[in-house]
N, C-alpha and C positions, 0 to 999 in steps of 0.2 A: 504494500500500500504506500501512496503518499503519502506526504504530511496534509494537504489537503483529505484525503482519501480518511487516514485515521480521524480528523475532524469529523467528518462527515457520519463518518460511521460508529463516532463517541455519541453523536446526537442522535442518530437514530437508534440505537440503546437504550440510551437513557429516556427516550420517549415513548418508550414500552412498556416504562412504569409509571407515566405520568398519570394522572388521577383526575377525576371528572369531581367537581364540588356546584352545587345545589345554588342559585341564587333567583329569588320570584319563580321557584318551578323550572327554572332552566338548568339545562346543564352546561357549566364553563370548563375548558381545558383548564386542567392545574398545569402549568407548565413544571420541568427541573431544567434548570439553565446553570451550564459550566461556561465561565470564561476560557478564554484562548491556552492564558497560563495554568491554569488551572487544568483543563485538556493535558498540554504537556507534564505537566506533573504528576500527571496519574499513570500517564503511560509508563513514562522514566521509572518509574516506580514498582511498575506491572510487569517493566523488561528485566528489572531486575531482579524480583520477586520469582518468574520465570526460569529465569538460569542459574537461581540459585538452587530452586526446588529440582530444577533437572542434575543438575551435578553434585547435590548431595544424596542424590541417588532416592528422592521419593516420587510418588506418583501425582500428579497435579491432580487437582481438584476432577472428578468426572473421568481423567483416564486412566488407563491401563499400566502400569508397570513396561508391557510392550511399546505402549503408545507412546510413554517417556521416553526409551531407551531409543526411538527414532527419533525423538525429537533431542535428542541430547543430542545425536550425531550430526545431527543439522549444524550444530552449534560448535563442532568441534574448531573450527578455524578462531576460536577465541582464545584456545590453547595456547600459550605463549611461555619461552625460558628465558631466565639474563640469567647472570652471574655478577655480583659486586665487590668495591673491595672493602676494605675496612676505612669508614671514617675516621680522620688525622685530625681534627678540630675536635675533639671533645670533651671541651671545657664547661660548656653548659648545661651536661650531665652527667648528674650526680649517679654511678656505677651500682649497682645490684649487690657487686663482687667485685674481687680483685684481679676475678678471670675474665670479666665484663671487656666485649667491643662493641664496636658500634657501627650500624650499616644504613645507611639512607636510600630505602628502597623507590621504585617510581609511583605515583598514586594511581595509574589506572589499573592495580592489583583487586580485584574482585574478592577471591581469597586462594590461598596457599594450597595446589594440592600434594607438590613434595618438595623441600626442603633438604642440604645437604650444606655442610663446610668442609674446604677442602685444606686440608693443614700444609702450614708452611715448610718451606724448604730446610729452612734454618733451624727446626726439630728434630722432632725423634725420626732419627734415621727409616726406623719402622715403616710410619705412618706419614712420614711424609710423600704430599701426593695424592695421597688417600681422599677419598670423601668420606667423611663422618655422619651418621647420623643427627639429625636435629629436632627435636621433639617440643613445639609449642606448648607453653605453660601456663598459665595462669601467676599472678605474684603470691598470692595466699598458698597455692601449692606449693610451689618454689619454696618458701620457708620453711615446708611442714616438710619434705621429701628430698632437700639439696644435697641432706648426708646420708640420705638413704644409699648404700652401694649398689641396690640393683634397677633404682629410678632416678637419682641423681645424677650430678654430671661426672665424667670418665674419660678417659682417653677413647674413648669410643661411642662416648655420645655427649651431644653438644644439647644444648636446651635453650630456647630460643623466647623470650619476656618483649610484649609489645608495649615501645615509648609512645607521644607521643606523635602527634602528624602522620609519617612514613616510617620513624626512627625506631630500626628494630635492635635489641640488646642481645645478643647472644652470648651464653657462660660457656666456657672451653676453657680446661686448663694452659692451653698447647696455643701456640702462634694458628692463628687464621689467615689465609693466603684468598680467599675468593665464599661467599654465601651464595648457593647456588639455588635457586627457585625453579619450581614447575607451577605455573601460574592462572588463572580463568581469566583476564582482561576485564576492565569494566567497556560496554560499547559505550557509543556515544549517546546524548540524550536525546530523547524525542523530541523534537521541538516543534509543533504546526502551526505555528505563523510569525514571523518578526516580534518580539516582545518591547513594550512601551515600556517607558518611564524606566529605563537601567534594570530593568526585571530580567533575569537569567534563570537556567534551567541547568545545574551545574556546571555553570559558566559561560556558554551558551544561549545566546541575544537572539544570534540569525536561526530561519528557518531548517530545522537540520532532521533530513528522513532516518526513518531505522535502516539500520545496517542489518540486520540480521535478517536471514533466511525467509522469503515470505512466506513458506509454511509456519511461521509461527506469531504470522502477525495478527489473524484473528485472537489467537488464545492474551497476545499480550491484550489485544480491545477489551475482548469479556474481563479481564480481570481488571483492567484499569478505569471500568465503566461501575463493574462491582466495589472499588475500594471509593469510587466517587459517590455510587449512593450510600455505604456505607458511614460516608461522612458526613451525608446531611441526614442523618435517621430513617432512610426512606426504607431501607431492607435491614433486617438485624445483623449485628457482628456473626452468628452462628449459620446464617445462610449462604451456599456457595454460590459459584457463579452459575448452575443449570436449575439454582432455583430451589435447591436443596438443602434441607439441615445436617451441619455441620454436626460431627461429636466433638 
């Protein structure tokens, strides 16, 4: 679809559930009216709601576990790797540990789905060269489990604590040469029409179409139309988007 197209087809949605109300015996269209931004917003929102639900491996609302796993493949070209090095300015964070680096990753990161550091040359003969394990953590975990030996950190597995912005911390006893990412990208946002008044769509002013696969642009409408009436009370939190109750 367009950006035009998704408009079009937010409003005829949303006018599905529009309501007839009583005045002198007559009946008036109840209108639901979304602005432009507002349109964009829900989609942005819908798309990424979308591909999160697909690459965390559940079934979206109405399909099939099959029906995901096609549409997850659709979406494979979101796949992205870097590898970085270790941030040399870091004075303005205050360290976890004594083994703490610091890495400034890029922000169109969606989220992580394999991680790895590769140790420096100027180590242990061993392991240098290596990729190591890297295990995302939580900070409260981290305290309760750091000197755990079979969940803490080791020459063999690194543990990785999110700063914030981009600024990822990683614990390794051993010199760090590169953090290596297997990555989802976030796409770009939906944008369906120029936005007035400095209003953006994560950063994002000008008109800007979905990039993704058009097999999946109706599913993002239905949801982005469903999280719109959701917000003005017109269908409850627990009903999905075929009309159905949620458990």
């Amino acid at each position: 679809m367009t950006p035009a197209e998704f408009s079009d087809g937010f409003d005829q949605l949303v006018n599905s559930y529009s309501r007839f109300k009583s005045f002198d015996n007559r009946e008036n269209f109840d209108s639901i009216e979304f602005n432009e931004y507002q349109k964009s917003l829900f989609l942005t929102k819908a798309q990424e709601e979308l591909i999160e639900s697909l690459y965390s491996g559940e079934a979206l609302e109405g399909e099939s576990y099959e029906e995901t796993e096609r549409l997850r493949r659709k979406l494979s070209f979101l796949n992205e790797e870097k590898s970085y090095s270790p941030m040399t300015d870091i004075n303005a964070f205050v360290p976890i540990s004594n083994y703490s680096q610091f890495f400034d990753v890029d922000d169109d990161i969606l989220f992580i789905t394999y991680e790895a550091v590769e140790v420096g040359e100027e180590t242990d003969a061993c392991l240098s060269g290596k990729m190591i394990e890297t295990v995302p953590v939580r900070q409260d975990w981290y305290h309760r489990q750091v000197n755990n030996p079979f969940r803490g950190i080791s020459n063999k597995r690194a543990l990785r604590l999110d700063k914030k912005d981009n600024i990822k911390e990683i614990v390794y006893p051993l010199i760090i040469d590169k953090y290596y990412v297997r990555y989802i990208r976030k796409p770009n946002p939906i944008v369906v029409a120029n936005m007035p008044d400095g209003l953006t769509i994560e950063g994002k002013s000008a008109i800007t179409p979905c990039e993704l696969d058009d097999s999946v642009h109706q599913r993002i409408l239905e949801i982005a139309v469903m999280m719109g009436l959701r917000s003005k009370g017109i269908v409850p939190q627990s009903q999905n988007i075929n009309g159905e109750r949620r458990e």
